[in-house]
N, C-alpha and C positions, 0 to 999 in steps of 0.2 A: 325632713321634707326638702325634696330638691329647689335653687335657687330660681325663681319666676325669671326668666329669659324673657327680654323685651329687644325687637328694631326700634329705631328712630330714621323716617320718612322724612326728607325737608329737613337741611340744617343749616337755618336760618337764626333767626333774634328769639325766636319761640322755644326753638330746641335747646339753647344752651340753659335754658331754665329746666324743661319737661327732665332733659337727660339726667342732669346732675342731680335734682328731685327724687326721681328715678332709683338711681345709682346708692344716696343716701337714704332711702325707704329698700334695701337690699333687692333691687330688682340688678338683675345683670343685663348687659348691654351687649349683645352680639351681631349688631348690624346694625350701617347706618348708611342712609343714600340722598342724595340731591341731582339738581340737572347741571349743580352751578360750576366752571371748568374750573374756576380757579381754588374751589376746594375739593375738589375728586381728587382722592389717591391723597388725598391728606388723612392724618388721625385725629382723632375728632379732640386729645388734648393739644396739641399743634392750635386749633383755630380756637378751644375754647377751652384756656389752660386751668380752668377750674373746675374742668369736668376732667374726672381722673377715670379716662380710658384711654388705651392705645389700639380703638377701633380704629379700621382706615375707614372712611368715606368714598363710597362708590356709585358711580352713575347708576340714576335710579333705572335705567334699561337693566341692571343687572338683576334687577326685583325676581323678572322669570327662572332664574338659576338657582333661586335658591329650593333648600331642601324641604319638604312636607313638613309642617310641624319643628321647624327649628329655632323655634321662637311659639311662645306662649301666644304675646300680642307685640303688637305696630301699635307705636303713637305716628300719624298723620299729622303735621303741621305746615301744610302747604296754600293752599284755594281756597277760597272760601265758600265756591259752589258746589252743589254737589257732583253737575256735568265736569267739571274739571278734577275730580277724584276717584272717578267711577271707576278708570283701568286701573289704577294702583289698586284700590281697594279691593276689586274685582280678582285682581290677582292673591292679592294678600288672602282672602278670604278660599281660593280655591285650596291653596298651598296649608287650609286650615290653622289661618292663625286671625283669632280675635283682632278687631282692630275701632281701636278710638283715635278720635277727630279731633281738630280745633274749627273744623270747618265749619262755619254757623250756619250754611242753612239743613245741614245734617242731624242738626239739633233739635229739628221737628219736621224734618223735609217731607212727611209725606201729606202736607198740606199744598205743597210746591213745589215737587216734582213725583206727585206720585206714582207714575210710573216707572224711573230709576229706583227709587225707594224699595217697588214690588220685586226688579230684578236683581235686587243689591239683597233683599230677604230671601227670597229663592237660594239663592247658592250662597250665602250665610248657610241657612238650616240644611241644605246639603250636605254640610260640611261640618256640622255640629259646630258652631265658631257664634259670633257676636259684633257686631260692627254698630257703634252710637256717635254720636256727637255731646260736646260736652264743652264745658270752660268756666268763664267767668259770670253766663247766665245763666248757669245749673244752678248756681246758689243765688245769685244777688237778681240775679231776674225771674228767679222760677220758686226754688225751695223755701229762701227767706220770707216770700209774701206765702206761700202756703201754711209759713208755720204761724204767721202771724194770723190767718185766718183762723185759725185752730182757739184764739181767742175771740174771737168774732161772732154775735152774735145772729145779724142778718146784712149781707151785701147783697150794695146793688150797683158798684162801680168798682173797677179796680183801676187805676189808672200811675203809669210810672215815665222815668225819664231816666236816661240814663247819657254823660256825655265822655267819650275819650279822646285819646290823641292818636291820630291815625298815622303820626310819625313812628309810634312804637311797636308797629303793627305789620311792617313793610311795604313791598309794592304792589300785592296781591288788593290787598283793602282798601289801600289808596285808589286805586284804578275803580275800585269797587262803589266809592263814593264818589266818585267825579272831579276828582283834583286836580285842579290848575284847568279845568274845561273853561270856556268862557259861558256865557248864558244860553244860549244858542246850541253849543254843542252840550252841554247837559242836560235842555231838552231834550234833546234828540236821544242822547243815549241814555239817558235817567232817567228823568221823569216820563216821557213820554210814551212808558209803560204801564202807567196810571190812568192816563186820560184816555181810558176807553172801558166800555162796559161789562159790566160783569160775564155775559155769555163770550165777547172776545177774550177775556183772562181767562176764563176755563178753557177755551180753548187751548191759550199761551201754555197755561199750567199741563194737561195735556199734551202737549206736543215737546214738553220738558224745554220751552223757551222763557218761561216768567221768571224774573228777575227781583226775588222776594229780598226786602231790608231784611235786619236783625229781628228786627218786633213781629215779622209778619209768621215768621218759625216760633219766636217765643209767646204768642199770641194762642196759635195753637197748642204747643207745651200748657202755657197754662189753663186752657180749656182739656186737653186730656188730661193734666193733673186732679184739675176742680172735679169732673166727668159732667163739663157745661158741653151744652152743645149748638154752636156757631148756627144762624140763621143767614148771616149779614156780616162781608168780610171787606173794608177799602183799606187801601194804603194812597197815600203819597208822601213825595220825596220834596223838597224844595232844597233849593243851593242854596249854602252860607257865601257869602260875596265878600274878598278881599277890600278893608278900604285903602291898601295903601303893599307895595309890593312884600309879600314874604316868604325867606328862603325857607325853602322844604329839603332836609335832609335825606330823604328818602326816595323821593324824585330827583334830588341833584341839583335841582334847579328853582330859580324863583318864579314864585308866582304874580301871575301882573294881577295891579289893583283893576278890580270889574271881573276879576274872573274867581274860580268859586277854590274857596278854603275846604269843601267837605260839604256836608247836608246834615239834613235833621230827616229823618225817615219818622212817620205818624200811622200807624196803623190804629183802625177804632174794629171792633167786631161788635156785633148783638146776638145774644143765645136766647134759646128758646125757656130759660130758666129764668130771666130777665135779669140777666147779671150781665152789666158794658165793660169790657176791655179794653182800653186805652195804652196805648203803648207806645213812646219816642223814642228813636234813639238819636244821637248828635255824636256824630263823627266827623272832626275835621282839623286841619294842622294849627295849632296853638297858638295864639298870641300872644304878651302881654301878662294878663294875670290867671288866664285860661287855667282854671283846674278841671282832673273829673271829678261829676259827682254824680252819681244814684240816689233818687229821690222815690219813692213809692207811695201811694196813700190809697186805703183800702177803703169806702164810703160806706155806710151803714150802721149800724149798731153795737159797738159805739164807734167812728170814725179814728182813725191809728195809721200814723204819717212816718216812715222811717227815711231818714236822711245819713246818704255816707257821701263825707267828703273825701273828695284824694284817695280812693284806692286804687292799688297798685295794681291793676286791671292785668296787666301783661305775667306778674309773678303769681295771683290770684287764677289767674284759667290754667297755669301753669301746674298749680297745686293739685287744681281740681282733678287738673285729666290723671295727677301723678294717684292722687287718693282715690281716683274710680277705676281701676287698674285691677283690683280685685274684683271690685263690682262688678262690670264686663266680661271678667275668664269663669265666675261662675252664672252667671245670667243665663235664662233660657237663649237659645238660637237665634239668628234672625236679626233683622234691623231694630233692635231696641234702643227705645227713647228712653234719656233718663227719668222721665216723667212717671215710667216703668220699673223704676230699680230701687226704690226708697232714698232718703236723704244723704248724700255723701257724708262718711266719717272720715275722722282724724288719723291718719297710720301714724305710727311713731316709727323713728331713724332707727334703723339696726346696729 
């Protein structure tokens, strides 16, 4: 069997996990791209000396050059919105190559952008190829609680929390939670996406402007997982507030006390099966004794609470997308959610 050809999009903090993963699960590596100048035209062991290739790294304008089919699949580690992935992908997908994400709201985007979602499936199945989203809430937000259902007598809550460091994440997500905004300006561009009614956010969601948290994709994953089905959908956002100033290596810069560390995003849904969805997520830069942790607890008969402290969030979504790699190249066509492909398994190293 010939060796699975994989690109790497975005190489960044994400990718020197994804590639190496990759690389040690005997996938090969034959192309790698960014926007960023100071590693163009570098090889990717040069910037990330424990990833053993001597790809160069090329401006991702070079994307359209390449050949039909010269690569299996793309791992994407760039945006975290859909809008801000469309053309790569778009591309990757004409050029017939499968393509997974780190991108979260791709992870169940056609609740919140469903119309890039329809045009992103269109020329997928055109093209006989696969394009998902995927990470660290395929399993610990999505699969884990499903399998835990699986002992579960009758629910009528599920509700989770899940918190990281959005230092480890870069500057795509940072910007994405509102960091270093003062109160004021994270109204304005955070929350104040929320405080309007439901026929205005259909609209927003429509017109591919709504600006969904992590829980508000993985809310729907877990309702297509379950096959519940949403009656009643809100989110809001609220800012974590510095007390006192702290340096953000990621931004470069410190953040003044009053102005926000990150946010806690709160999505609740109701299905018509009368099963509540509860979903937080807390992204924001660390303090102190700041760990992550994922908390779940599933309500009903009998009630079952799973708590993980300190996982390694960033090597964990890393893994996933590395261990769905097969999942993906044989999947039907089309924008497939993992919600769609059964539980991620274990590859072992070649």
């Amino acid at each position: 069997m010939n060796k699975i050809k994989f690109i790497q999009v975005g190489c960044g903090k994400m990718s020197r996990y994804t590639m190496r993963y990759a690389i040690e699960k005997g996938y090969e590596l034959v192309g790698a791209y960014d926007i960023n100048k100071n590693i163009i035209n570098k090889t990717v062991n040069n910037i990330f000396p424990d990833v053993k290739s001597d790809v160069e790294i090329l401006n991702v304008d070079k994307l359209t050059d390449i050949k039909e089919g010269c690569a299996d699949i793309a791992i994407v580690t760039t945006m975290s919105l859909l809008n801000d992935i469309k053309d790569v992908s778009r591309t990757l997908l004409s050029k017939k190559i499968n393509v997974i994400t780190t991108c979260e709201e791709a992870f169940f985007s056609s609740n919140s952008n469903p119309t890039l979602y329809k045009e992103l499936d269109v020329v997928a199945k055109a093209n006989n190829v696969t394009i998902t989203g995927c990470g660290y809430q395929d399993v610990f937000w999505g699969n884990l609680i499903y399998t835990l259902a699986g002992s579960t007598h009758r629910i009528t809550k599920i509700k989770g929390s899940s918190s990281y460091n959005v230092e480890e994440y870069g500057i795509a997500l940072a910007d994405a939670h509102g960091v270093g905004l003062d109160p004021e300006e994270f109204d304005k561009k955070i929350a104040s996406v929320d405080n309007i009614s439901d026929e205005k956010r259909n609209i927003l969601i429509n017109q591919r402007e709504f600006l969904p948290s992590y829980m508000w994709n993985t809310v729907g994953w877990l309702a297509d997982k379950f096959n519940l089905h949403i009656t009643d959908i809100k989110q809001r956002c609220v800012p974590i507030i510095a007390k006192e100033d702290v340096y953000s290596s990621t931004l470069g810069k410190e953040i003044k006390a009053g102005c926000s560390l990150g946010m806690s995003a709160i999505v609740t849904a109701d299905t018509s099966e009368k099963i509540r969805l509860e979903a937080e997520c807390i992204g924001k830069v660390y303090v102190d004794d700041d760990i992550d942790l994922n908390e779940w607890t599933i309500f009903g008969e009998p009630d079952t609470s799973v708590i993980i402290k300190k996982p390694q969030t960033v090597e964990l979504t890393c893994a996933d997308i590395v261990n769905r790699l097969i999942d993906v190249i044989n999947s039907k066509s089309g924008f497939v959610p993992t919600s769609q492909m059964g539980t991620p398994n274990y590859i072992l190293e070649k």
